[in-house]
C-alpha positions in Angstrom: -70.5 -80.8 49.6 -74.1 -81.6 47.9 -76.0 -78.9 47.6 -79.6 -78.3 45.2 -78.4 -76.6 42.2 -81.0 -75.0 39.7 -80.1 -73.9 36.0 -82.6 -71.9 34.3 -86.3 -72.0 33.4 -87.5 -75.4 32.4 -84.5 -77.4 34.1 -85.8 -78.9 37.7 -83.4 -78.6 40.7 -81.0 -81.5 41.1 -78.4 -82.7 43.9 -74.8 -81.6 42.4 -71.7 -82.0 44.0 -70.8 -78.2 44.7 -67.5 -76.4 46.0 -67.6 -74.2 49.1 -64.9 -71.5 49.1 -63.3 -69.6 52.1 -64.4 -67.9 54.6 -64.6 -64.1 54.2 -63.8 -61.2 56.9 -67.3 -60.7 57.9 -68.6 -64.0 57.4 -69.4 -67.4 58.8 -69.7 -71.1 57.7 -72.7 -72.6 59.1 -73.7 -76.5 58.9 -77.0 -76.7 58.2 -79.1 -78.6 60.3 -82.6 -78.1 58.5 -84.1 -75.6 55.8 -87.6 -75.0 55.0 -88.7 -75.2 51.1 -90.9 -71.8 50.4 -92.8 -70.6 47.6 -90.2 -68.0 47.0 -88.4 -71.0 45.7 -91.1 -72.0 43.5 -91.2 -68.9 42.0 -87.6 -68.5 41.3 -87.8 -71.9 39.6 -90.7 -71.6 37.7 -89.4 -67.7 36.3 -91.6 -65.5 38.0 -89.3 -63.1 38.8 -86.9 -61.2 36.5 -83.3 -60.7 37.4 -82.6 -63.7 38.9 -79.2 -65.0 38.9 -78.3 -68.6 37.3 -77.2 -71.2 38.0 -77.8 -71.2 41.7 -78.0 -73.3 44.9 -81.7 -72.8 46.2 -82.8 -71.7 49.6 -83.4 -69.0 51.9 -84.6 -70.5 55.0 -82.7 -72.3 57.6 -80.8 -72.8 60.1 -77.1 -74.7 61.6 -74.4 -74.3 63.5 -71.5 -72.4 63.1 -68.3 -73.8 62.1 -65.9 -71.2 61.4 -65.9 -67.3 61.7 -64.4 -64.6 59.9 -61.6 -62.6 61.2 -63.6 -59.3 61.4 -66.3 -61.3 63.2 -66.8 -60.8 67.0 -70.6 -61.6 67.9 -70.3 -65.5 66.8 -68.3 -68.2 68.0 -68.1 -72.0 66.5 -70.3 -74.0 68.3 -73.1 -71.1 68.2 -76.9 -72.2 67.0 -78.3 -69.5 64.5 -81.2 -68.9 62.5 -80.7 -67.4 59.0 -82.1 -64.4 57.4 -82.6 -63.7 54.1 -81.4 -60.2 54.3 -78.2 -59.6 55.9 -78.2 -56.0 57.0 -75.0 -54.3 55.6 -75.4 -51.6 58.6 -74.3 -48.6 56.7 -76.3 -48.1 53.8 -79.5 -45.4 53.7 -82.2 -47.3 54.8 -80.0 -49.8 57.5 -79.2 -46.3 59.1 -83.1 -45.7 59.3 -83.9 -48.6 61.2 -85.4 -50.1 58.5 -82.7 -53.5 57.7 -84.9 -55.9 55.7 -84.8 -52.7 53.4 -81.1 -53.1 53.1 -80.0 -51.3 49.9 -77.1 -53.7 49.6 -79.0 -57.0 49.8 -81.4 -55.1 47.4 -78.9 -54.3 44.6 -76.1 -56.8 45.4 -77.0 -59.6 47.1 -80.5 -60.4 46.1 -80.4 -58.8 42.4 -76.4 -60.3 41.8 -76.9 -63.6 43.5 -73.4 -62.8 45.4 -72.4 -61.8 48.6 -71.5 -58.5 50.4 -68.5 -58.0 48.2 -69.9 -58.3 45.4 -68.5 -62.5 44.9 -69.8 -66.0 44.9 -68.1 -68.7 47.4 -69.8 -71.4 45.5 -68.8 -73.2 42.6 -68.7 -76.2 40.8 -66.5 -77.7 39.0 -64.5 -74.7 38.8 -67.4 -72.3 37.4 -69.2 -69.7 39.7 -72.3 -71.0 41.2 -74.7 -68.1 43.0 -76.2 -67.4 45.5 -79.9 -67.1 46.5 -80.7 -64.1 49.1 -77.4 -64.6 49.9 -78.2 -67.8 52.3 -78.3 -70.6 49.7 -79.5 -73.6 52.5 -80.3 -76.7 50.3 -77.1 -77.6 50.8 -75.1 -79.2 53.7 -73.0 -76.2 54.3 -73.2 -72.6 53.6 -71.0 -69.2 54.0 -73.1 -66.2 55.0 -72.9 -62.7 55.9 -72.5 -63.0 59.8 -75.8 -60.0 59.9 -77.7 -62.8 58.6 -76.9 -65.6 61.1 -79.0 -64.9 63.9 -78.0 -66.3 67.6 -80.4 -68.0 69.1 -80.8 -70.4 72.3 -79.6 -73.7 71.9 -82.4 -75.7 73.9 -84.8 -74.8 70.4 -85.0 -77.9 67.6 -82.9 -76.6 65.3 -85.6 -78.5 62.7 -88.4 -76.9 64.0 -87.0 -73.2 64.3 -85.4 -73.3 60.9 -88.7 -71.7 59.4 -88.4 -68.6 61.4 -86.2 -67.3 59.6 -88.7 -66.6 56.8 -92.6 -68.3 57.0 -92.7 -67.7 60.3 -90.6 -63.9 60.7 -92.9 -62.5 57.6 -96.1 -63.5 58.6 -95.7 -62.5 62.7 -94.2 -59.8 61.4 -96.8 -58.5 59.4 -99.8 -58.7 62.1 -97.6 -56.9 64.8 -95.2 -54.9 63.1 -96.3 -53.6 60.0 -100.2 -53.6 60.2 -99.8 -53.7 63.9 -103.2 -55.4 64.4 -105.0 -53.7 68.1 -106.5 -55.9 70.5 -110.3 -56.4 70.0 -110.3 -56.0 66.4 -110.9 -57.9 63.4 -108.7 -59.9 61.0 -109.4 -61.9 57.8 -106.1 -63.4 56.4 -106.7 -65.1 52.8 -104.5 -68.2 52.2 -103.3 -70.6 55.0 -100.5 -71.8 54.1 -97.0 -71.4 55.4 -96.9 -67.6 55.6 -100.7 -67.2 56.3 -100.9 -69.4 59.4 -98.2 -67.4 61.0 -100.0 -64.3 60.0 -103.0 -65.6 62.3 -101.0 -66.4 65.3 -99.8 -62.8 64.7 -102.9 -61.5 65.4 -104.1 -64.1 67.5 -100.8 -62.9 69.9 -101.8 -59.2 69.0 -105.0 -59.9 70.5 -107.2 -59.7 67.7 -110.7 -60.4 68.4 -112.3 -62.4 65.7 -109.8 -64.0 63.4 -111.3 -65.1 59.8 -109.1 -67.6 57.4 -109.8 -68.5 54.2 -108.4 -70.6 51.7 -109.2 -73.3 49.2 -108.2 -76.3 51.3 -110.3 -76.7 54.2 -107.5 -78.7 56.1 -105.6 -75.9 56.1 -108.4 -73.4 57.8 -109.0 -76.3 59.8 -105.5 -75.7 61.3 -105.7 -72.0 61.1 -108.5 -72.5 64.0 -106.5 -74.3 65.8 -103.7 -71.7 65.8 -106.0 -69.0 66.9 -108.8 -68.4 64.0 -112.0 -68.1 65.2 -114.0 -68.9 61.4 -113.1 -70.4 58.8 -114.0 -69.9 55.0 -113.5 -72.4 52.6 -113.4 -70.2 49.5 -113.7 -73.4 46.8 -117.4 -73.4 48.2 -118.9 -69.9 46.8 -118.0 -66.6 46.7 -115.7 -66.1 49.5 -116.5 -62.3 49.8 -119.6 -62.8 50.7 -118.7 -65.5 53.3 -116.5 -62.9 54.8 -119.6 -60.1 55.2 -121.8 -63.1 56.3 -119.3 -63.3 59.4 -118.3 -59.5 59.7 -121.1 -57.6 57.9 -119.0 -54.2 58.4 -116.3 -55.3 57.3 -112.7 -56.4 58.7 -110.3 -54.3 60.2 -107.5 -55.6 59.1 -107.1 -58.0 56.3 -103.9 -59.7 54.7 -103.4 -61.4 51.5 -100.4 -64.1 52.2 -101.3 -65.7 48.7 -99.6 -62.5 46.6 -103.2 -62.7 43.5 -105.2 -60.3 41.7 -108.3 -62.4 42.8 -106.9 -62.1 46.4 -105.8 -58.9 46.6 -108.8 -57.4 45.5 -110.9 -59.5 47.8 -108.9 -58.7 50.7 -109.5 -54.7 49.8 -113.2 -55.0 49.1 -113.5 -56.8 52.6 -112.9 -53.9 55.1 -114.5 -52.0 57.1 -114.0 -48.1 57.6 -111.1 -47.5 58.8 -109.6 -50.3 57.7 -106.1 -51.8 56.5 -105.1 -54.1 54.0 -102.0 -55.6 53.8 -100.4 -57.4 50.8 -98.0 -59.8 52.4 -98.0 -62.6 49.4 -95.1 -62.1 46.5 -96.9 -61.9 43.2 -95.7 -63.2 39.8 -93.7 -59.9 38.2 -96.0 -57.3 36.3 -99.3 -58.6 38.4 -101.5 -55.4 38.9 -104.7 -55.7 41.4 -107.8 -53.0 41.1 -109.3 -50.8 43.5 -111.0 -47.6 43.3 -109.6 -44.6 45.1 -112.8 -42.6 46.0 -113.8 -45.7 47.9 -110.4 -45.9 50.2 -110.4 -42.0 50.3 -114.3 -41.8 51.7 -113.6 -44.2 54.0 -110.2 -44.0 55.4 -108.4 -46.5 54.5 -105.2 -47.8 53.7 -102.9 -50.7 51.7 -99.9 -51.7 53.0 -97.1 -53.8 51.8 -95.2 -56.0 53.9 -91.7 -56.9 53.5 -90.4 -59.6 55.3 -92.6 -58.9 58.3 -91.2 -55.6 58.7 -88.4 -56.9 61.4 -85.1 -56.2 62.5 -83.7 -59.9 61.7 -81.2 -59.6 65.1 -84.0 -58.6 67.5 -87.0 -60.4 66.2 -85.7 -63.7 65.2 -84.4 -64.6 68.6 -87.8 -63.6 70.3 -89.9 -65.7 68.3 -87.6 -68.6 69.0 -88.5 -67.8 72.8 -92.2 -67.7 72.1 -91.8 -70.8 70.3 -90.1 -72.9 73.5 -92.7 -70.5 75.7 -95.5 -72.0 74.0 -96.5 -68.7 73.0 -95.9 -69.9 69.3 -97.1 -73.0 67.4 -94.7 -74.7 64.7 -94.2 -78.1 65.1 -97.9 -78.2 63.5 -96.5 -76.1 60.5 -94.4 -78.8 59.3 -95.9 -81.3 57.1 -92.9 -83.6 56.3 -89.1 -83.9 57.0 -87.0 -84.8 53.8 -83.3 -85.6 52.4 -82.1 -82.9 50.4 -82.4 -85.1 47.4 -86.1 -84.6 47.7 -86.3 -81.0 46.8 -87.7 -80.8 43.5 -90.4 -83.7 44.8 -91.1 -81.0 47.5 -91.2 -77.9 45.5 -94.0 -80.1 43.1 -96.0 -80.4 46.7 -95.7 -77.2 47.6 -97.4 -76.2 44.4 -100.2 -78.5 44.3 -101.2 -77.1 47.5 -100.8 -80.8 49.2 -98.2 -79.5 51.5 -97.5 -76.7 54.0 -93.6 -76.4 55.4 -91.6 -79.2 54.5 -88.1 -79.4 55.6 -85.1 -80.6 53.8 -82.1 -81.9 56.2 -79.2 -83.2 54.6 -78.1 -85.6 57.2 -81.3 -87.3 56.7 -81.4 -90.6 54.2 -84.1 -91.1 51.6 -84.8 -94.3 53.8 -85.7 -92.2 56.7 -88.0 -89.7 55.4 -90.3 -88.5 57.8 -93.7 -87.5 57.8 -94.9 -84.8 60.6 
């Protein structure tokens, strides 16, 4: 099959022909239909993270249909439409058993650390050499085996090329609104940077029932859209010191404030803007070794707290399938979170626009021609 295959620092992605191995006990095949390029896959690229396995097929966000099932596997059929998740809960290990699966110490030290699957093996390969995995999905490609725990059922009347993103963008920034900061209604929000995992982060508290809804970000498209998916101001932060934007709107301070970029710059902003009482959450993955500043007295004397969120906090089989139904309830916006639909051969070309900031989700589908590429 063709899949996007990355080598090592330096090297840029490139369509390979790729091998796909057999089915295992607790697994599944899944056609991909669609998969969203995310800046976790820009950071893996550009070696911004230590530990990462190599040579791999990139992506962690997508979704399909299944094809075949394992023999141990009971809760999937062929024919099924599924979301993927980046974890895969193994279901046994310390923090599964704690209700706490995107924790799962198994992804953690096998999966996402090996670049392998539950069992500690690759089923990718090409031309006879191990390929691995990444987060044990691997979706630039036009197949992939996964740990059944990570292919989430969900209904079939939802675009499989819209929903594709909920499986990461879409999951961690919900997520971190309503599950982890758990954002009260009447309350106030500022979420810095408005891109893929920021704009979900607003509807998250826009749905939570957040009162006044601040984005910021350097692109004033992007806050522009942020409005429109619940925001109630908008900062553009290339224009002055966005602090003191912030304080211009809320002069107390916010109640809850979120930094989806993963910066120094940001991070500390996004502690320095809130009020008493107030929580920050760190939602953003930073480059390795990044440390952010912040004095203790100040977050003792006035009660409050920083929180880190990890994949929006969800249990992948219950919260994946519900914000498919708020998507086809209306409830949810992400048709607008899709900038442009592209072959797989396009991946690297996407992964330059997702850097320069010119683009928000793009979608690679590998039934889609370079002739046809299509702009959302």
């Amino acid at each position: 099959m063709r899949a996007v295959v990355w080598g090592k620092v330096g090297t840029p992605p490139a369509i390979s022909e790729v091998d796909l191995g057999k089915v295992g006990p607790d697994e599944v095949r899944v056609k991909i239909a669609a998969a969203g390029v995310c800046h976790s896959d820009l950071h893996v690229v550009h070696g911004d993270w230590s530990g990462i396995a190599a040579p791999m097929v990139l992506g962690h966000e997508g979704s399909g249909v299944i094809v075949e099932v394992g023999t141990d596997v009971t809760d999937l059929v062929p024919g099924d439409h599924v979301v993927l998740s980046w974890v895969a809960p193994c279901g046994h290990c310390r923090a599964c058993l704690a209700g706490r699966p995107t924790q799962c110490l198994t992804h953690a030290n096998s999966v996402s650390a090996g670049g392998v699957l539950h069992d500690g093996t690759s089923r990718l390969s090409m031309n006879g050499a191990p390929l691995h995995h990444y987060s044990g999905v691997s979706s630039f490609a036009e197949e992939a085996i996964v740990p059944a725990s990570g292919a989430i059922k969900v209904r079939k009347d939802a675009p499989l090329d819209v929903i594709c993103i909920v499986g990461c963008a879409v999951a961690t920034g919900v997520g971190a609104a309503i599950n982890v900061a758990q954002v009260r209604p009447g309350s106030s929000v500022v979420v810095v940077g408005c891109g893929g995992v920021g704009l979900n982060v607003v509807q998250g508290a826009r749905i939570a029932g957040a009162a006044t809804i601040v984005a910021v970000d350097l692109h004033a498209e992007k806050t522009a859209l942020a409005c429109k998916m619940g925001a109630t101001h908008e900062v553009d932060a290339s224009k002055g010191d966005a602090l003191d934007a912030i304080f211009g709107i809320l002069p107390e301070g916010a109640d809850y404030t979120f930094d989806a970029i993963g910066g120094k710059l940001t991070g500390e902003q996004c502690i320095k803007a809130l009020a008493v009482g107030g929580v920050a959450t760190m939602v953003g993955i930073p480059k390795a070794g990044l440390t952010v500043e912040f004095e203790p007295q100040k977050l003792v004397d006035f009660d409050q707290r920083i929180l880190g969120a990890n994949y929006g906090g969800i249990v992948p089989s219950r919260d994946i399938p519900k914000l498919v139904d708020w998507y086809v309830e209306g409830k949810l916006m992400l048709d607008e979170l899709i900038s442009a639909r592209c072959p797989i051969e396009d991946a690297d070309h996407c992964l330059h626009e997702l850097e320069s900031g010119a683009a928000l989700r793009q979608i690679l589908i590998p039934d889609l021609s370079s002739s046809r590429k299509e702009k959302s």
